[in-house]
C-alpha atoms as a printed R data frame, in Angstrom:
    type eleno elety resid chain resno       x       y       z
1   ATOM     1    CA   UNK     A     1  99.925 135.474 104.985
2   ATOM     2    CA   UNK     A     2 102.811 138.070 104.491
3   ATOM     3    CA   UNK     A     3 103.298 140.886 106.703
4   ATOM     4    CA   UNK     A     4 103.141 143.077 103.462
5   ATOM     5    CA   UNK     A     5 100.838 143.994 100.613
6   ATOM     6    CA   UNK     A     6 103.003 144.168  97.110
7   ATOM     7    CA   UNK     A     7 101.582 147.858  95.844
8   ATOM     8    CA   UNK     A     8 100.513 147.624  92.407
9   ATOM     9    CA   UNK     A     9 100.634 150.109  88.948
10  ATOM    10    CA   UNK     A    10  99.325 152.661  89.678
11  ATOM    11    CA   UNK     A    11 100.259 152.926  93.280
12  ATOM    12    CA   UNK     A    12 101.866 156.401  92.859
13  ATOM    13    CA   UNK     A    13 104.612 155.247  95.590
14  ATOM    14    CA   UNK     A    14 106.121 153.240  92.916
15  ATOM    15    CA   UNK     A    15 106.946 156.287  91.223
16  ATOM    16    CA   UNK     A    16 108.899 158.422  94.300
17  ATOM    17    CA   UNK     A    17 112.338 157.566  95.264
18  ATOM    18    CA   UNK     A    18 113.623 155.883  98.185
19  ATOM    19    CA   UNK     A    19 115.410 157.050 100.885
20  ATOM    20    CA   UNK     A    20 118.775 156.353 101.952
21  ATOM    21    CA   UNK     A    21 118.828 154.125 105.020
22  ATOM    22    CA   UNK     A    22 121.139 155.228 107.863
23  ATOM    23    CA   UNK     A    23 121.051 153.050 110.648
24  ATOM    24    CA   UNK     A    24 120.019 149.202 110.348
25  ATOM    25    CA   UNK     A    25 117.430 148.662 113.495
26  ATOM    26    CA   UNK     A    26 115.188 146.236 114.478
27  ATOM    27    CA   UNK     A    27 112.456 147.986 112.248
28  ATOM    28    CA   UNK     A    28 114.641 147.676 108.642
29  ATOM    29    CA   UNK     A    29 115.660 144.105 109.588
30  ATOM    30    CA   UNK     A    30 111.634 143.478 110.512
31  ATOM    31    CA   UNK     A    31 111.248 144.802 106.645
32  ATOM    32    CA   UNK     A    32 113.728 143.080 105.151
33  ATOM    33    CA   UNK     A    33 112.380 139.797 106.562
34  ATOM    34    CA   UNK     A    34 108.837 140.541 105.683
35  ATOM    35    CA   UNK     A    35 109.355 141.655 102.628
36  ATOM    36    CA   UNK     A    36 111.249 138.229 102.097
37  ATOM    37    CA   UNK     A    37 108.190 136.741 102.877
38  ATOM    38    CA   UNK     A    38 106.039 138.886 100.511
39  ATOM    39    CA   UNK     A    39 108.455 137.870  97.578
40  ATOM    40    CA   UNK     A    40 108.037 134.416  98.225
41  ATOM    41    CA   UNK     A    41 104.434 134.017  98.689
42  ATOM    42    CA   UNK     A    42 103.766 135.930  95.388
43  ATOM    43    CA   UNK     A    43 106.316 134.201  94.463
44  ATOM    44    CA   UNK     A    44 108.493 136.230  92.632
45  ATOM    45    CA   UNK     A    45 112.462 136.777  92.358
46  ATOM    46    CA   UNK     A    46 112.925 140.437  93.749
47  ATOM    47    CA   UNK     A    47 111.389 142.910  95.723
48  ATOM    48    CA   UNK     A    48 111.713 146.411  96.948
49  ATOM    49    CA   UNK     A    49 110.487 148.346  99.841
50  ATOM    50    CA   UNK     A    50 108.936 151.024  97.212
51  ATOM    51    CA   UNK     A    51 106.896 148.173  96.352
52  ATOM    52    CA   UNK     A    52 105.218 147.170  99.698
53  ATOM    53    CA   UNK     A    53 104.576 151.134 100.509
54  ATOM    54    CA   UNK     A    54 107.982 152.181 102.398
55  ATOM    55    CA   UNK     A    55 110.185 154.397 101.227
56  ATOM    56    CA   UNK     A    56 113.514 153.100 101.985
57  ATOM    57    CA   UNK     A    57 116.516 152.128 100.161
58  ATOM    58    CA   UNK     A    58 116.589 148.440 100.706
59  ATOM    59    CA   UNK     A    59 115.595 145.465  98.711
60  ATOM    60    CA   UNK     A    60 115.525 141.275  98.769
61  ATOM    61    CA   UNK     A    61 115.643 138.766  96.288
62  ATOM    62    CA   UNK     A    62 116.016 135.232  95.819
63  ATOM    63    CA   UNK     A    63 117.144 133.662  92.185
64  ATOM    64    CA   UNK     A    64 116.660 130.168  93.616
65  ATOM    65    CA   UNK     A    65 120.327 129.168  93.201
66  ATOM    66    CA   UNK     A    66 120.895 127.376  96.218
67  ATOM    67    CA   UNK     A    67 122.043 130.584  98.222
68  ATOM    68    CA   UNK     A    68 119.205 131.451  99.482
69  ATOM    69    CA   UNK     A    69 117.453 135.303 100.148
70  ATOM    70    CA   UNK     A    70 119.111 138.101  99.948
71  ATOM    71    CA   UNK     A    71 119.186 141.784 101.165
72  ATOM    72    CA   UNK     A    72 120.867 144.817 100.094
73  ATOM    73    CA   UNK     A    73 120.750 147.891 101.704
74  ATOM    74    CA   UNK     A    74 121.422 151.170  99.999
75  ATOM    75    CA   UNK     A    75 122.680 150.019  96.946
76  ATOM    76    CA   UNK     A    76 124.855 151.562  94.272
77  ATOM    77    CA   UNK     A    77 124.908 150.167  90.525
78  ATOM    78    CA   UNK     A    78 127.829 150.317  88.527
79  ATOM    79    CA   UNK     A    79 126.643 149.375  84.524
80  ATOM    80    CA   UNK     A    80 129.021 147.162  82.735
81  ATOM    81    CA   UNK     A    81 128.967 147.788  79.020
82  ATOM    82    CA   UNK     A    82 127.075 145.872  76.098
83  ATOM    83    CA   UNK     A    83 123.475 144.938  75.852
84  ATOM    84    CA   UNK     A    84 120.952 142.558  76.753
85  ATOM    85    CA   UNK     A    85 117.397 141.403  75.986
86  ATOM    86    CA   UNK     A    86 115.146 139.646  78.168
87  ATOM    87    CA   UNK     A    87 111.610 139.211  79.118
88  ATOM    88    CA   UNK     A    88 110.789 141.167  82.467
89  ATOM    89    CA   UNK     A    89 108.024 140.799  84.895
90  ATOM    90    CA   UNK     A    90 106.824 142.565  87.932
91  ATOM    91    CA   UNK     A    91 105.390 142.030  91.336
92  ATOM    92    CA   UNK     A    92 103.683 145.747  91.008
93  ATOM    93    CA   UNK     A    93 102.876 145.263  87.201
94  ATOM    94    CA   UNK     A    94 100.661 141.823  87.374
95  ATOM    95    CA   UNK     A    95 100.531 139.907  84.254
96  ATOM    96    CA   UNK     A    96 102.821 141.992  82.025
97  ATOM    97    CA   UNK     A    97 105.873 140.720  80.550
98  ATOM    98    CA   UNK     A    98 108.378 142.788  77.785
99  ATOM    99    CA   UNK     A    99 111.741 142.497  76.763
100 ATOM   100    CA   UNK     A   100 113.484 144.710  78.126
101 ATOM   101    CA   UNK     A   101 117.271 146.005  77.040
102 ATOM   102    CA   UNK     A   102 119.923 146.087  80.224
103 ATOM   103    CA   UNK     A   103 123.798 145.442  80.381
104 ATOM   104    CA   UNK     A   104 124.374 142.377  81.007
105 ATOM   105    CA   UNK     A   105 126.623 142.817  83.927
106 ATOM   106    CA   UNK     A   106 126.945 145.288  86.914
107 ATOM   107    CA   UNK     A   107 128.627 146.025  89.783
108 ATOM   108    CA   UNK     A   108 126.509 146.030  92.683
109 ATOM   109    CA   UNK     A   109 127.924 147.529  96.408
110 ATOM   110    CA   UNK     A   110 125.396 148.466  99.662
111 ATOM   111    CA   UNK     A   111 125.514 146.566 102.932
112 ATOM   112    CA   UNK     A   112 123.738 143.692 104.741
113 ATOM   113    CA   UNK     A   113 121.437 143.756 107.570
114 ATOM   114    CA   UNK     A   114 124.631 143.774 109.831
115 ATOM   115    CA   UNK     A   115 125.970 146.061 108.581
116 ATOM   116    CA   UNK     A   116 129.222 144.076 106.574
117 ATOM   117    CA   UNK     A   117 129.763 145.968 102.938
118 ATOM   118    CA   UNK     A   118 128.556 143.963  99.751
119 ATOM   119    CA   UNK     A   119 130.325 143.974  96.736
120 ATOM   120    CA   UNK     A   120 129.112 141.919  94.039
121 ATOM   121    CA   UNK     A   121 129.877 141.294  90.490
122 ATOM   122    CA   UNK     A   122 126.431 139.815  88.708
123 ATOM   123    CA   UNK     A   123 125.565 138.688  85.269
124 ATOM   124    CA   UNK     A   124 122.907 137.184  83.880
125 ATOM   125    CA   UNK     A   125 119.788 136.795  85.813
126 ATOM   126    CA   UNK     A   126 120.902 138.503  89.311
127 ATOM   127    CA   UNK     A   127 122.455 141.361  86.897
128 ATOM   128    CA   UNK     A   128 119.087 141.531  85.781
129 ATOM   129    CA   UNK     A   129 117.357 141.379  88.943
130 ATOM   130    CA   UNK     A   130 119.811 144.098  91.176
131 ATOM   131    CA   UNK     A   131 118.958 146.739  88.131
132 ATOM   132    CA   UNK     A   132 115.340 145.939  87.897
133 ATOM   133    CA   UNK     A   133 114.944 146.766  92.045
134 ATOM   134    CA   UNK     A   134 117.616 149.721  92.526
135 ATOM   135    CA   UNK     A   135 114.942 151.221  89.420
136 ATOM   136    CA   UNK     A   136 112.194 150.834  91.681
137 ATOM   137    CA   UNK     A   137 113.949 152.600  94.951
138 ATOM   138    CA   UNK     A   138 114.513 155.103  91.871
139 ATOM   139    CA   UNK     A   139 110.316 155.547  90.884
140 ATOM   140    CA   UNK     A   140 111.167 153.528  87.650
141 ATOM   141    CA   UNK     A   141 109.026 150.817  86.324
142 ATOM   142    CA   UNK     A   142 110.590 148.444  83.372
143 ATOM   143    CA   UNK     A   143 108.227 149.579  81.763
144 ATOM   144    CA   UNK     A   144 109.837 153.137  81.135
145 ATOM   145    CA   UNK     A   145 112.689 151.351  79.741
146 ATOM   146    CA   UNK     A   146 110.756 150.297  76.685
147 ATOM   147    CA   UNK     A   147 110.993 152.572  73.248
148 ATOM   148    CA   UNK     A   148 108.075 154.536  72.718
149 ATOM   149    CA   UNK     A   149 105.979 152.605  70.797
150 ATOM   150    CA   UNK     A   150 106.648 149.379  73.251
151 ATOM   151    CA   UNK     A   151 105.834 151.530  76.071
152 ATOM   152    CA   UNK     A   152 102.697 152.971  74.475
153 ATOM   153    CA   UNK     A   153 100.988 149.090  73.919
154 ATOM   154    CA   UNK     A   154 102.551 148.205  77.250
155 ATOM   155    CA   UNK     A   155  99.902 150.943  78.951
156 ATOM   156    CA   UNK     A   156  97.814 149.741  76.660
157 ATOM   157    CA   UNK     A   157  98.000 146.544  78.071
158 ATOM   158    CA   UNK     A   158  97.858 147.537  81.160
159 ATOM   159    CA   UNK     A   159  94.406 149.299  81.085
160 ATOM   160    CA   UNK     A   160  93.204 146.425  79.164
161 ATOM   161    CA   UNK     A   161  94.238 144.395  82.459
162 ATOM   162    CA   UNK     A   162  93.094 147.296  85.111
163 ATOM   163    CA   UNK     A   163  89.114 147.268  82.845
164 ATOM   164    CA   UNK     A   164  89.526 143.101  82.938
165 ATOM   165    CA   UNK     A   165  89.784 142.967  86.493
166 ATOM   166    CA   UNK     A   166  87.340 145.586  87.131
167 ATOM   167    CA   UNK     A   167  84.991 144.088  85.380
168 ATOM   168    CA   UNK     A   168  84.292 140.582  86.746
169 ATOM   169    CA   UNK     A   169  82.297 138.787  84.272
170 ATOM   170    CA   UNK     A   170  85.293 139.940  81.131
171 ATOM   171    CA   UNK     A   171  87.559 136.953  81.255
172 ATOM   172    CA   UNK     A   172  91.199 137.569  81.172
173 ATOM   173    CA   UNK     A   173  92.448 139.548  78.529
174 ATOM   174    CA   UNK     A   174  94.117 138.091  75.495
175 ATOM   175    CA   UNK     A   175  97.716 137.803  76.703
176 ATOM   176    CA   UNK     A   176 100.296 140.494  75.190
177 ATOM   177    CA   UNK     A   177 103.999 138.858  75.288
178 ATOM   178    CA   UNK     A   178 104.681 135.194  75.875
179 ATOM   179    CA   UNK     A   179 105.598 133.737  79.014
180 ATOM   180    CA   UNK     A   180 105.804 135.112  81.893
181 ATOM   181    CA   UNK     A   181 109.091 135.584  84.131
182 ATOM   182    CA   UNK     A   182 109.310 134.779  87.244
183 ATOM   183    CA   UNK     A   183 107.989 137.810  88.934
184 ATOM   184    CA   UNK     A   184 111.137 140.302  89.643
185 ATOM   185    CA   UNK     A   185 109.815 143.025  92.115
């Protein structure tokens, strides 16, 4: 069993914003490897602290491309231009996919858990990753990066999930989007 609960929509933590982190100890590298955990047992792609409750600028993920976890620690985004649609998920949002607009490629510096810089040009699904978790050490969901009227049956969704699961003899609710991404945090 992980060492951390993945909070869920809606927590309010996953709507405050992280704090910088200013000294790696044993405590942030005892996060970072339990939240590493967490990730994979739910399994998703991406997590951040936000998400299991702490309030620190630091998050994992693991696109299963051979290189195994990773961890960033106070990390800056720098947007490359254009657009890009794909279907999100999330840890903290159960069951919910949309497509979601990002650029397609960022810039991505912080540092490890020893401390050695990280500078990183992504694209594609790690682009899409890195901006889905620095939004949630922000207090954004993806799904505030819908259009209004996506974001409106997106809730709607939601509470038809949140009355389905409080309800235990409803079965599942008709599903919303197709299928669903691997979960990013």
């Amino acid at each position: 069993m992980a060492a951390y609960d993945i909070r869920v929509f809606p927590d309010p933590v996953l709507r405050q914003r992280a704090a910088e982190i200013t000294e790696i100890d044993d405590g942030v590298v005892r996060l970072a490897r339990g939240m590493i955990e967490a990730m994979h047992e739910a399994p998703g792609i991406g997590l951040a602290a936000v998400q299991v409750g702490v309030l620190r600028r630091l998050f994992v993920y693991d696109v299963g491309d051979g290189t195994g976890a990773h961890v960033v620690v106070n990390p800056v985004l720098e947007l490359g231009d254009g657009e890009a649609v794909y279907d999100e998920g999330c840890l903290s949002i159960p069951g919910l996919t949309w497509a979601v607009v990002r650029p397609p490629q960022v810039h991505l510096t912080g540092v490890d858990l020893d401390g050695n810089d990280i500078s990183l040009e992504a694209d594609e699904l790690v682009a899409r990753v890195v901006q889905h978790e620095v939004d949630h050490l922000d207090g954004i969901l993806f799904i505030d990066r819908l259009d209004p009227d996506e974001r409106k049956a997106a809730m709607a969704a939601l509470r038809d999930i949140q009355v389905a699961a409080a309800t235990p003899e409803v079965a599942e609710p008709p599903a919303r989007r197709g299928l669903r991404l691997p979960g990013l945090g």
